[in-house]
N, C-alpha and C positions, 0 to 999 in steps of 0.2 A: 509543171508537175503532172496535170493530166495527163497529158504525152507520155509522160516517162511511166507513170505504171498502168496506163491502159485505159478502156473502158470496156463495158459487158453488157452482154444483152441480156436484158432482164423481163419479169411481166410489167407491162402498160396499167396505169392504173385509172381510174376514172371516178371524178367525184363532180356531181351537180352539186351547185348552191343555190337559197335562195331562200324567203320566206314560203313559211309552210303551209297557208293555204294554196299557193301554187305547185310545191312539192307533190302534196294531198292528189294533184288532177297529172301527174309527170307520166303515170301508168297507164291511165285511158291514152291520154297525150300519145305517147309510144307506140299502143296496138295500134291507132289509127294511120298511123307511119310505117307499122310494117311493113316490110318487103313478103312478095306469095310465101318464100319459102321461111318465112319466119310466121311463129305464134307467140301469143301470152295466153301461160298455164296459171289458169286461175287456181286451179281445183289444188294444184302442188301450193299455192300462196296460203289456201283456204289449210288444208292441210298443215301449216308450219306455223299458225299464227301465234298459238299457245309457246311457244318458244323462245319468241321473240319478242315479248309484251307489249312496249309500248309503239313499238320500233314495226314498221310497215315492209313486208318482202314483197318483191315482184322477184316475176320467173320469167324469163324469154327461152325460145328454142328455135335451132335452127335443123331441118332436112340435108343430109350430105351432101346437096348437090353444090356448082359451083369448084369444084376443088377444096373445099374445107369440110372439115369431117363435123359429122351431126353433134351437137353440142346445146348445154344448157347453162345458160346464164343468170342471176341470180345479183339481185341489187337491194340494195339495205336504207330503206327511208329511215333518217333518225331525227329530230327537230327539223332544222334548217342546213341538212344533208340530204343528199342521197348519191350511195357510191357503192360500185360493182362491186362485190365483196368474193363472187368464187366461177370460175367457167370450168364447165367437167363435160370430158366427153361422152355420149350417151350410146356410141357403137366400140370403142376401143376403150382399151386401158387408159391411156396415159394422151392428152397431148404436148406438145413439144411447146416450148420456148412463142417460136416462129408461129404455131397454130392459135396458138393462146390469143394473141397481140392481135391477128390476121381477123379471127372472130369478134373481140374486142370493135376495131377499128370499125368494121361492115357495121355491126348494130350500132352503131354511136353515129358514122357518120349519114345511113340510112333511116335510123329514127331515133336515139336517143337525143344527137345535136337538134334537128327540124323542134322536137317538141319542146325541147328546154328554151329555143329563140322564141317557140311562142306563148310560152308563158312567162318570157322573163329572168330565167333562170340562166346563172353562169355555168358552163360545162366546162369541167374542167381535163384534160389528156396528158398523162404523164409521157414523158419521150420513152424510148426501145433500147435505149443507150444510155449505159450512167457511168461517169468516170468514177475511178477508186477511190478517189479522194473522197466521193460522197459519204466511206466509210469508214476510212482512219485520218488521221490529223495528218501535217504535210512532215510533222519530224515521225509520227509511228511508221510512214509513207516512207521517207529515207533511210529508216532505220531498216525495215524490210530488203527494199531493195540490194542495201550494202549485203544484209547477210545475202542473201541471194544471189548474190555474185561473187561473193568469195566464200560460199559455203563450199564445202567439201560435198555435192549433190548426191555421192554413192553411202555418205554416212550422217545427215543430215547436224542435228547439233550435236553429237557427241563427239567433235575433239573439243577440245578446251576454249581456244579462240573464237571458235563456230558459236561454241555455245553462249559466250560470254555478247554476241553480237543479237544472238536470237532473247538472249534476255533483256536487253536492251527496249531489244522492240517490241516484246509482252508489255517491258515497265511504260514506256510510249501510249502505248494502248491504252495500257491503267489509267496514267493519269490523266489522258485526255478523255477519258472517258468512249473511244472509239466503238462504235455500232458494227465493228465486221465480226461477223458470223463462223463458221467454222468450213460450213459452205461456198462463202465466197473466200475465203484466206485459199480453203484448197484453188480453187478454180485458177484465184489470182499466179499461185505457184506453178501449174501444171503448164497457163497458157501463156501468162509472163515470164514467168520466172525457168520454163524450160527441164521441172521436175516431175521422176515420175509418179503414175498415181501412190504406188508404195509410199513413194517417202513423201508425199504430197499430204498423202492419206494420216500418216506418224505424225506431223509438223500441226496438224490441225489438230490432233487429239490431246497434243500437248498444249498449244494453244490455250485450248478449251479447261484443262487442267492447269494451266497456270493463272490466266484470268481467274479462274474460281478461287485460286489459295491465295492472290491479291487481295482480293475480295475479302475473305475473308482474316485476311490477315488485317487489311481497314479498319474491320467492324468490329472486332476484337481486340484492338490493340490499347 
C-alpha cells in the first residue's frame, strides 16, 4: 500500500525524553556543545517566559554560513519532554522543506544528541519521509486512488460516477476517522495522482466541506 500511493517529505520532528531534573540542565548541556557558528539566545527565552508558564523555552541560532541560511530554533521544555517546536528563518522569508530538516539535523547531531547522551536523556528524530498511509486508512487509501484513475482529471467530481467514487472516499475518511489535511490530499493529487493545481486545489476544498457536513451530520443526528 505504501508503494502505491507514495511518500512525502515532510518537517523532521524532534522530541527529548527523560526525567526532569535532567531536562532542567538540557540547555546549558547544549550551549556547551555548540558549534562556532551557532549560539543560545537567552535574552529571547528571558523575553518569552511569561507565555509559556510553566513550560521552559530555549532559543538556538545559527550564522548563514555553511550553505544553510541563518536560522532560529526554538524548543519547548514541558515536564518530562523537551521537543523543537518551530525553526524560522532570520535572513529570508520562508525556508523550504529540505532547509528546515538540514538545520534540524546539524543542531541535533552537533549538540542536541552529545547532550541528551550525557545526561541520560532519549532523543528522539522523526524520518524526512512519511508514507500516506500515515494519513488515511488503507480502504480511504483505495478508495482515493480508484477515483483518481478513472476521474475525469479535466472535470474533477462532477460527472455522476466521478462523483459517486469521491464520496465514497470522504465517507472512508469519516469513518475511519482519517488525519489528512487538505494540504497533504492536494499535494497527494498533484504529485500522485497526476492533477492539476486547479483541480487539485477544488478537490481539496470539497474535501474540507464535506468532512465538516459529516461531522456535523454525526453530532446532530
Amino acid at each position: 500500500m505504501d508503494n502505491d500511493l507514495g511518500s512525502f517529505l515532510v518537517f523532521r520532528e524532534l522530541t527529548v525524553r527523560g526525567h526532569s531534573p535532567a531536562l532542567e540542565r538540557l540547555g546549558d548541556v547544549i550551549q556547551e556543545n555548540l558549534p562556532a557558528h551557532w549560539l543560545r539566545d537567552k535574552t529571547k527565552e528571558q523575553e518569552n517566559t511569561r507565555m509559556f508558564g510553566d513550560r521552559s523555552l530555549l532559543v538556538f541560532e545559527r550564522d548563514g554560513s555553511g550553505g544553510l541560511p541563518a536560522s532560529g530554533v526554538a524548543m519547548l521544555t514541558d515536564g518530562e519532554k523537551a521537543e523543537v517546536v518551530n525553526i524560522v528563518p532570520l535572513e529570508k522569508s520562508q525556508l523550504s522543506v529540505q532547509e528546515y530538516n538540514a538545520v534540524l539535523v546539524e543542531l541535533t547531531t552537533s549538540a542536541i544528541q552529545p547532550a541528551a547522551v550525557a545526561l541520560g536523556l532519549k532523543c528522539e528524530l522523526t524520518d524526512d519521509l512519511k508514507p500516506f498511509t500515515a494519513w488515511v486508512s488503507p480502504a480511504a487509501g483505495d478508495a482515493l486512488r480508484r477515483f483518481s484513475i478513472l476521474a475525469n482529471h479535466g472535470t474533477g467530481s462532477a460527472h455522476t460516477l466521478d462523483r459517486e467514487r469521491w464520496f465514497a472516499f470522504l465517507l472512508h475518511c469519516h469513518q475511519d476517522r482519517c488525519e489528512l489535511d487538505t494540504d497533504m490530499l492536494q499535494r497527494w493529487l498533484m504529485e500522485q495522482g497526476g492533477w492539476t493545481f486547479e483541480r487539485a486545489s477544488d478537490l481539496a476544498i470539497e474535501y474540507e466541506f464535506g468532512r465538516g457536513l459529516l461531522k456535523f451530520a454525526e453530532q446532530n443526528a
